[in-house]
C-alpha positions as CSV (number, residue, x, y, z in Angstrom):
1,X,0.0,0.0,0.0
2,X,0.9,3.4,-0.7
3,X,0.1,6.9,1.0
4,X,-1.5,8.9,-1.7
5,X,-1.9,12.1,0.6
6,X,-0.1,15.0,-0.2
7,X,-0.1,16.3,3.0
8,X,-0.5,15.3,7.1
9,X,-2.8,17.5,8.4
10,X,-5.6,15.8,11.0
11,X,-6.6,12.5,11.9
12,X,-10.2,12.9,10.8
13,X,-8.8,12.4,7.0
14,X,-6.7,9.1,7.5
15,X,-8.6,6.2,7.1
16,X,-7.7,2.6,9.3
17,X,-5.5,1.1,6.3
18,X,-3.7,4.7,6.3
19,X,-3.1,4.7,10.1
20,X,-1.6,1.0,10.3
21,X,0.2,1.8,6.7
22,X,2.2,5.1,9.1
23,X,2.4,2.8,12.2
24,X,3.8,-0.6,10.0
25,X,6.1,1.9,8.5
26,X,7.0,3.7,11.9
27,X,7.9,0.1,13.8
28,X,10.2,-0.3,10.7
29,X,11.9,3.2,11.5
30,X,12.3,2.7,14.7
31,X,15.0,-0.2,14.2
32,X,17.1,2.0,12.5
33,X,17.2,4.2,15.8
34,X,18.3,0.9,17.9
35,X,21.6,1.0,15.8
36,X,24.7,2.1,16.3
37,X,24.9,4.3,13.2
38,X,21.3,5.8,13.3
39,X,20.9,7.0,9.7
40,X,19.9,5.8,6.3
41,X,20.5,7.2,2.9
42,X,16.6,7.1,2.3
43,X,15.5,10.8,1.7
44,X,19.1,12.2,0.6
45,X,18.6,15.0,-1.5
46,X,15.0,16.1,0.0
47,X,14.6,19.2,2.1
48,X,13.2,19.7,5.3
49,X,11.6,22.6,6.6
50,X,10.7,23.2,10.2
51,X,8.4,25.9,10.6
52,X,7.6,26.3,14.6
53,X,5.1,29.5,15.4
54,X,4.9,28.1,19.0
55,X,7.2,26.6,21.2
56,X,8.1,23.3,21.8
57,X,10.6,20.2,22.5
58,X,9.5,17.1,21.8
59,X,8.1,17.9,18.8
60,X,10.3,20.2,17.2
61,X,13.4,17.9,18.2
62,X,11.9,14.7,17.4
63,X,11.2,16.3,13.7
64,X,14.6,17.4,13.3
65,X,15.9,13.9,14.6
66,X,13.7,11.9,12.3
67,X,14.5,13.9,9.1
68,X,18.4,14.1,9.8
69,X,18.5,10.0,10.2
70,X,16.7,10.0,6.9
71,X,19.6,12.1,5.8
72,X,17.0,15.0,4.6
73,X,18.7,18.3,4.8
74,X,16.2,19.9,7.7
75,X,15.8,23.5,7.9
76,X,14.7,24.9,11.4
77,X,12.2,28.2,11.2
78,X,11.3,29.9,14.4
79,X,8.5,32.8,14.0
80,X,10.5,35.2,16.3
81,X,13.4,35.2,14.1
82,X,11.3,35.1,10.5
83,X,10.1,38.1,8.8
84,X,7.2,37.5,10.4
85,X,7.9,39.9,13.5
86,X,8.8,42.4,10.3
87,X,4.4,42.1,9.4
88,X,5.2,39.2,6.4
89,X,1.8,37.5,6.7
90,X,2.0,33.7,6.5
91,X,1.5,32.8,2.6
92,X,4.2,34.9,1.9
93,X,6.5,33.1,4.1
94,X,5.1,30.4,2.8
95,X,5.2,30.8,-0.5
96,X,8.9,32.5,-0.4
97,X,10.0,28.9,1.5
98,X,8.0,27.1,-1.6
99,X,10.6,29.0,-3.8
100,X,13.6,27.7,-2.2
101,X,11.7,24.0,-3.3
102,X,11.4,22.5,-0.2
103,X,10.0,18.8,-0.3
104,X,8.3,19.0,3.2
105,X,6.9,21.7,5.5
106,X,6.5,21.0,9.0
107,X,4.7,23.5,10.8
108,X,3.0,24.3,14.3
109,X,1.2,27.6,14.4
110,X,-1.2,29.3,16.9
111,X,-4.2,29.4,14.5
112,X,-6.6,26.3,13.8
113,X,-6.4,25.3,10.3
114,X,-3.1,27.2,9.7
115,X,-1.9,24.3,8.6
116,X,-4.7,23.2,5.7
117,X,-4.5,26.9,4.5
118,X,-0.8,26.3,3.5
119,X,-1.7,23.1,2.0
120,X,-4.0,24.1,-0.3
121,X,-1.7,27.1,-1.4
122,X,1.8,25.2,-2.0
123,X,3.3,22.3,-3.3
124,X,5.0,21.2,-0.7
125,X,3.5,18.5,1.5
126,X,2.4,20.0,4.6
127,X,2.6,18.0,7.8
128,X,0.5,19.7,10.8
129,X,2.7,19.9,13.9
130,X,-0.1,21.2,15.9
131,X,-2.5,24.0,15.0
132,X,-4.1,26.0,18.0
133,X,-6.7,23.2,19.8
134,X,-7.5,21.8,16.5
135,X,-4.8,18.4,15.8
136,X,-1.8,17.3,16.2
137,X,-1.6,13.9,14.6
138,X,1.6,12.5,14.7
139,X,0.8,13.2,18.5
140,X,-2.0,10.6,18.2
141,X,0.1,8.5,15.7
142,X,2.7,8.0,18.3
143,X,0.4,7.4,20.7
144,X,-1.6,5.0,18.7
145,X,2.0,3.1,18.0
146,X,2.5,3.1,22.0
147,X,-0.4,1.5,23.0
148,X,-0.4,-0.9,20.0
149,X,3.7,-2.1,20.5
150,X,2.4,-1.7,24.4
151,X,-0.5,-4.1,24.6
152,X,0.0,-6.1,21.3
153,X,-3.8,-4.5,19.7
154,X,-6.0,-1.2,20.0
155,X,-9.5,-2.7,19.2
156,X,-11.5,-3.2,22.4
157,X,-9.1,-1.5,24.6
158,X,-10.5,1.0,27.4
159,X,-8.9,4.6,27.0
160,X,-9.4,7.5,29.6
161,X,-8.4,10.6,28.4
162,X,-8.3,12.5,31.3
163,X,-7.8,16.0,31.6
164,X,-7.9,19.5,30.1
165,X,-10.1,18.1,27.3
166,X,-11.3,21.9,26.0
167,X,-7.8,23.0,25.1
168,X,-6.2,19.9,23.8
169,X,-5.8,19.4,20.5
170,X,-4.0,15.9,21.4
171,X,-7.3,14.7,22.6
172,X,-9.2,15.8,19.6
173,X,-6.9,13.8,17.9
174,X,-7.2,10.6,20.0
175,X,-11.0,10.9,20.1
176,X,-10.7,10.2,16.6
177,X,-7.8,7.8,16.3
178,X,-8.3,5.3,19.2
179,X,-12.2,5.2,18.2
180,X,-11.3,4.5,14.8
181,X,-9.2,1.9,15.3
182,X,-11.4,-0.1,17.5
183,X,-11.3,1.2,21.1
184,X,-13.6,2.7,23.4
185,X,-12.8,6.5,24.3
186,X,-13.7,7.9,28.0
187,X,-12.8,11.3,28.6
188,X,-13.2,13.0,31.9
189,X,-12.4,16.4,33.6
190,X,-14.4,19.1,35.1
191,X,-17.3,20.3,32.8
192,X,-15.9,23.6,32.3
193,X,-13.3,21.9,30.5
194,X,-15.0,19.3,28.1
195,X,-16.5,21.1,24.9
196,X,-20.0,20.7,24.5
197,X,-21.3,18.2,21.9
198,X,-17.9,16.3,22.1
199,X,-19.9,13.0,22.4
200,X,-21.0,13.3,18.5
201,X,-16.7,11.9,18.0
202,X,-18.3,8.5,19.2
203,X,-16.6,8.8,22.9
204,X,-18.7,8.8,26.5
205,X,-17.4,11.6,28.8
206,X,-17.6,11.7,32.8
207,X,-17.1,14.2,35.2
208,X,-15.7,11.3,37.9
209,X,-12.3,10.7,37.6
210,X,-13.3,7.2,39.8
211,X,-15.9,6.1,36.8
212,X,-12.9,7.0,34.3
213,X,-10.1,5.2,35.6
214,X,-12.0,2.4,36.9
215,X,-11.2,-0.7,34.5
216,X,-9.6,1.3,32.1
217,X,-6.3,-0.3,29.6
218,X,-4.9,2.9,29.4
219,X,-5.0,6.6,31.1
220,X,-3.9,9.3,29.1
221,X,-3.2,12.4,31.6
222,X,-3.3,16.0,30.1
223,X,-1.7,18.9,31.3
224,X,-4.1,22.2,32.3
225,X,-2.8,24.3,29.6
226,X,-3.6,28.0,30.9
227,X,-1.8,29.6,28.3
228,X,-5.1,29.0,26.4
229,X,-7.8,29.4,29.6
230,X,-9.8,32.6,29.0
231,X,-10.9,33.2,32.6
232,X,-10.3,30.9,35.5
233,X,-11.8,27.3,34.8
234,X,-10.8,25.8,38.1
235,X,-10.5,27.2,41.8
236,X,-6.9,26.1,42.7
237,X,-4.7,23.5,41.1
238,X,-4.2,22.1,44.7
239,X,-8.0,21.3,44.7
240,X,-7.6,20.3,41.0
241,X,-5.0,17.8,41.8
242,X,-7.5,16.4,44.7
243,X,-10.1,15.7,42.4
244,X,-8.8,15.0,39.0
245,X,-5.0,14.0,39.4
246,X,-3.8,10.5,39.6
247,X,-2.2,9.2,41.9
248,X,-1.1,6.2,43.4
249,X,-4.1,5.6,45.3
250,X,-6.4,6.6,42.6
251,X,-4.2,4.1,40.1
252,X,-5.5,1.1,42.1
253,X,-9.2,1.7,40.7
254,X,-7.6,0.4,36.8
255,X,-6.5,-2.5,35.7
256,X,-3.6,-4.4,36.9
257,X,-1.8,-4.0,33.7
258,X,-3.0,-0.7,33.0
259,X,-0.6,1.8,31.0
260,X,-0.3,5.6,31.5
261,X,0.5,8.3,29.3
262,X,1.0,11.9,29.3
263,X,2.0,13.9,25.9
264,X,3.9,16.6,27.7
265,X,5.2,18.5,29.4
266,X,4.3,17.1,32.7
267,X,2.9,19.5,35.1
268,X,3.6,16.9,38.3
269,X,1.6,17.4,41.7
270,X,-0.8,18.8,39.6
271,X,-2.7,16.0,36.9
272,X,-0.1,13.6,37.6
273,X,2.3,12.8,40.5
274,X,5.8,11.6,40.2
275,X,5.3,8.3,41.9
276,X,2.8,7.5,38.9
277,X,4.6,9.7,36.3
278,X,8.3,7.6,37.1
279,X,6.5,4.2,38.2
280,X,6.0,0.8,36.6
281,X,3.1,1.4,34.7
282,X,4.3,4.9,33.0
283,X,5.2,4.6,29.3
284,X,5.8,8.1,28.9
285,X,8.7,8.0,27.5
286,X,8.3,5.2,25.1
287,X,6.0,7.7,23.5
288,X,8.9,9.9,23.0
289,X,10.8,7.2,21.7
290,X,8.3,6.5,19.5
291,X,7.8,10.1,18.1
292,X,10.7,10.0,16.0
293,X,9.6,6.4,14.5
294,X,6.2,8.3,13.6
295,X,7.6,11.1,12.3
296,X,10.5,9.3,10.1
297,X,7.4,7.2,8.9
298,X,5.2,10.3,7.9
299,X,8.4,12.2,6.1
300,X,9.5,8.9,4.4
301,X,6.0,7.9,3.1
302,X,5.2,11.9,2.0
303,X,8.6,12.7,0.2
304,X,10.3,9.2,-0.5
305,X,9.8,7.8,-3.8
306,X,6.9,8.2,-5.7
307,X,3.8,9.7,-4.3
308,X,0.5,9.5,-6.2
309,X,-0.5,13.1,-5.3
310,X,-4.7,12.8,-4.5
311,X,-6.5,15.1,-3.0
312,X,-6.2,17.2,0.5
């Protein structure tokens, strides 16, 4: 099979076959970080362009990573030292990187559907690093891969996606990657964090963390991400922690072999505490691991070899 898409942009668009074509693919990659020369010659001669509006680590890196063992030439962008700060609006940064022929665009911008406006206006494929609390799929890829490499299937699996649901465009994401793969989605918080109508994406939502974590396969934490709150959405992140973080305790209520995730950064004491975050069931940082096998699986099967170009 072959990925006909021209660009990465949401999970919505990615069928089943397309989401176990990127996570075959990725399990493939990652061998090739287990050696002790971690590069290939497979994308030599394309060009990489990071293009980061907001911050970030473990995306940005992991990008840069994947597309240098690929032996891409990668091309880091930040906003604050583009001609954006100089009042260039987007297309014409865009479109001014499109003339330097880049292969691949990898961007993460402030504004929901930033990244779709790029792809319908350039060549380049387009991969969505995350766009305001819209998507971020390779997010959802790598988790996807995690739980899948983690528990040997997806289908029928229990997932509690606990959290800041209202600002997270990770859980978006996994609302519609876990459900379409086969698993059933729980997402909890307090209800002035979980967007109304969120139950048309096929998951159940609770406001009792007890009822969410009890017999779940898997418990995704989320930060509280106030650098998007408009207005104060809880009354202190001591009582927040009380109610909605998990702890050891709280941990008993899942399964025995439950797994727990967290796409960062970790705010600890607060959704998560360190005993949980650093213990035996925490895979945390086999997502991480596994970002740069998603992401060298979404570059290699957008700009190596031929791509039957369909639509966006």
């Amino acid at each position: 099979m072959q990925l006909i898409k021209k660009d990465i942009l949401d999970m919505e668009s990615l069928s089943s076959d397309e989401i176990n074509l990127i996570l075959d693919t990725a399990k493939q990659m990652k061998e090739i970080s287990q050696r002790p020369i971690k590069k290939v010659p497979t994308l030599r001669g394309k060009t990489v362009v990071l293009f980061f509006y907001e911050a970030s680590t473990r995306t940005r890196v992991s990008f840069d990573i994947a597309a240098k063992r690929l032996s891409a030439d990668c091309h880091s962008i930040a906003a604050n030292t583009s001609s954006m700060v100089k009042g260039e609006t987007l297309l014409d940064t865009a479109k001014n990187l499109e003339a330097m022929n880049p292969d691949v665009i990898v961007i993460r911008h402030s504004s929901a559907g930033a990244p779709h406006f790029l792809a319908q206006n350039t060549e380049a494929s387009i991969i969505n690093a995350g766009d305001g609390m819209h998507a971020h799929p390779t997010q959802s890829l790598l988790d996807l891969m995690t739980v899948k490499e983690a528990k040997g299937h997806i289908e029928g699996l229990r997932i509690a996606i606990i959290g800041d649901i209202s600002h997270s465009r990770v859980a978006r994401c996994n609302c519609h990657g876990f459900t379409k793969m086969g698993a059933e989605v729980i997402l909890a918080g307090p209800p002035t964090m979980i967007p109304k109508g969120i139950e048309q994406l096929g998951v159940r939502v609770t406001h009792d963390m007890g009822e969410a974590v009890s017999n779940s396969d898997v418990i995704m934490m989320l930060r509280i991400q106030k650098e998007r709150q408009k207005g104060f959405l809880f009354s202190t992140e001591r009582e927040y922690a009380r109610t909605f973080g998990l702890s050891l305790k709280r941990l008993e209520k899942a399964r025995d072999d439950v797994l727990v995730m967290h796409p960062g950064p970790i705010n600890r004491g607060v959704e998560i505490s360190s005993e949980v975050a650093d213990g035996p069931h925490s895979i945390i940082l086999d997502q991480v691991t596994n970002g740069v096998a998603v992401r060298m699986a979404v570059l290699y099967l957008l700009a190596g070899g031929v791509r039957h170009v369909d639509a966006h």
